[in-house]
C-alpha positions in Angstrom: 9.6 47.2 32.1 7.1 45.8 34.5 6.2 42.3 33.9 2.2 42.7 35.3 1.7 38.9 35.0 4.3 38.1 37.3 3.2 40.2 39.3 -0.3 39.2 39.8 1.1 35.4 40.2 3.2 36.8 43.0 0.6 39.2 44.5 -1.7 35.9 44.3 0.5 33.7 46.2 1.1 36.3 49.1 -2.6 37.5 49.3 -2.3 35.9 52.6 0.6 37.2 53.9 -0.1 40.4 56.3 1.9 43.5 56.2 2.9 43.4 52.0 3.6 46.6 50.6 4.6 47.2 46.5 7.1 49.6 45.9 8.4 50.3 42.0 11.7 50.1 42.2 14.6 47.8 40.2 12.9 48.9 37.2 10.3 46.2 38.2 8.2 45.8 41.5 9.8 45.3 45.0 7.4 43.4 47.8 8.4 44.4 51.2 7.4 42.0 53.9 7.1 43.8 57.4 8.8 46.7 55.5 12.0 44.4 54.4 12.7 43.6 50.9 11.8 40.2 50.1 10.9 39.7 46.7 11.2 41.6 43.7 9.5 41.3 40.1 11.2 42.1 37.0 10.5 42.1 33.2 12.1 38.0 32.8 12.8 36.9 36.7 12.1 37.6 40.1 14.5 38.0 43.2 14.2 36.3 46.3 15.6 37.2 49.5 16.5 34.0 51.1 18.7 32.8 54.5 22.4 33.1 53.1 23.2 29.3 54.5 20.7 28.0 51.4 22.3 30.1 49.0 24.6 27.3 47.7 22.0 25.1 47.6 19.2 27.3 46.0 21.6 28.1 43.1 21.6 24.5 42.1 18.1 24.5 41.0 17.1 25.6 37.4 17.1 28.8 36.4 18.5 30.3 39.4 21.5 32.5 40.1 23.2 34.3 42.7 22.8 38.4 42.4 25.7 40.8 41.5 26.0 44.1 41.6 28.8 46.2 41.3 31.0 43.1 40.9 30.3 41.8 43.8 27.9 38.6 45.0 25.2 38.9 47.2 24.8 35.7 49.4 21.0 35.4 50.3 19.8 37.3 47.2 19.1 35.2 44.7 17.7 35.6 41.0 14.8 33.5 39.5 14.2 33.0 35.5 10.7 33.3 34.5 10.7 29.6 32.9 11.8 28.2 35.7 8.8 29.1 37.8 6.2 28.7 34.7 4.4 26.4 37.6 2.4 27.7 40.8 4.1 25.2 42.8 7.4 26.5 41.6 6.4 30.1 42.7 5.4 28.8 45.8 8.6 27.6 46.3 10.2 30.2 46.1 8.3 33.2 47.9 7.9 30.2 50.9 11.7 30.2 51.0 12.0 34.2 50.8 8.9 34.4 53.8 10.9 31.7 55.8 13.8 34.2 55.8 11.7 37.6 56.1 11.5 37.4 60.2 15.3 37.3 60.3 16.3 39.5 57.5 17.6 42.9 58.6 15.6 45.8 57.4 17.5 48.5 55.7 18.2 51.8 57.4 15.8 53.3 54.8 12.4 51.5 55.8 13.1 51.8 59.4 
């Protein structure tokens, strides 16, 4: 289910960002960044792609947890509980870490 509200807060805080694209996707709403994923909207949290050395760090802070899949931990990807970014400045947070990262992610062989 596609939360709509998150979404505007996070289309909001990266109205000036250049080169954002929304793809549906997750079951929620993925924003590519310079066509890598970097944050991703669900029904209750959003996903941040973030540099794998904060991961540990990141994880600490309320309502956040590392992503699995398939069993397995993905370091850099982490998952953000709605309540825990109730706040603009919490959002902020968050998409700041995930743009920080976005000119060193990788782009996947799909979006190249």
């Amino acid at each position: 289910m596609i939360n709509e509200k998150l979404n505007q807060r996070i289309r909001e805080a990266l109205s000036n960002t250049p080169a954002v694209q929304e793809k549906k996707m997750f079951r929620g709403m993925v924003f590519m960044v310079n066509g890598k994923m970097c944050i991703t909207a669900s029904d209750t949290h959003i996903m941040c792609r973030i540099d794998p050395a904060l991961h540990d760090e990141a994880v600490k802070k309320k309502g956040c947890h590392s992503v699995f899949m398939g069993g397995r931990e993905y370091r850099g990807y982490v998952q953000i509980d709605e309540n825990a970014i109730k706040t603009k400045k919490d959002l902020t947070w968050w998409i700041k870490l995930a743009l920080e990262f976005n000119p060193k992610a990788k782009a996947s062989k799909k979006n190249k």
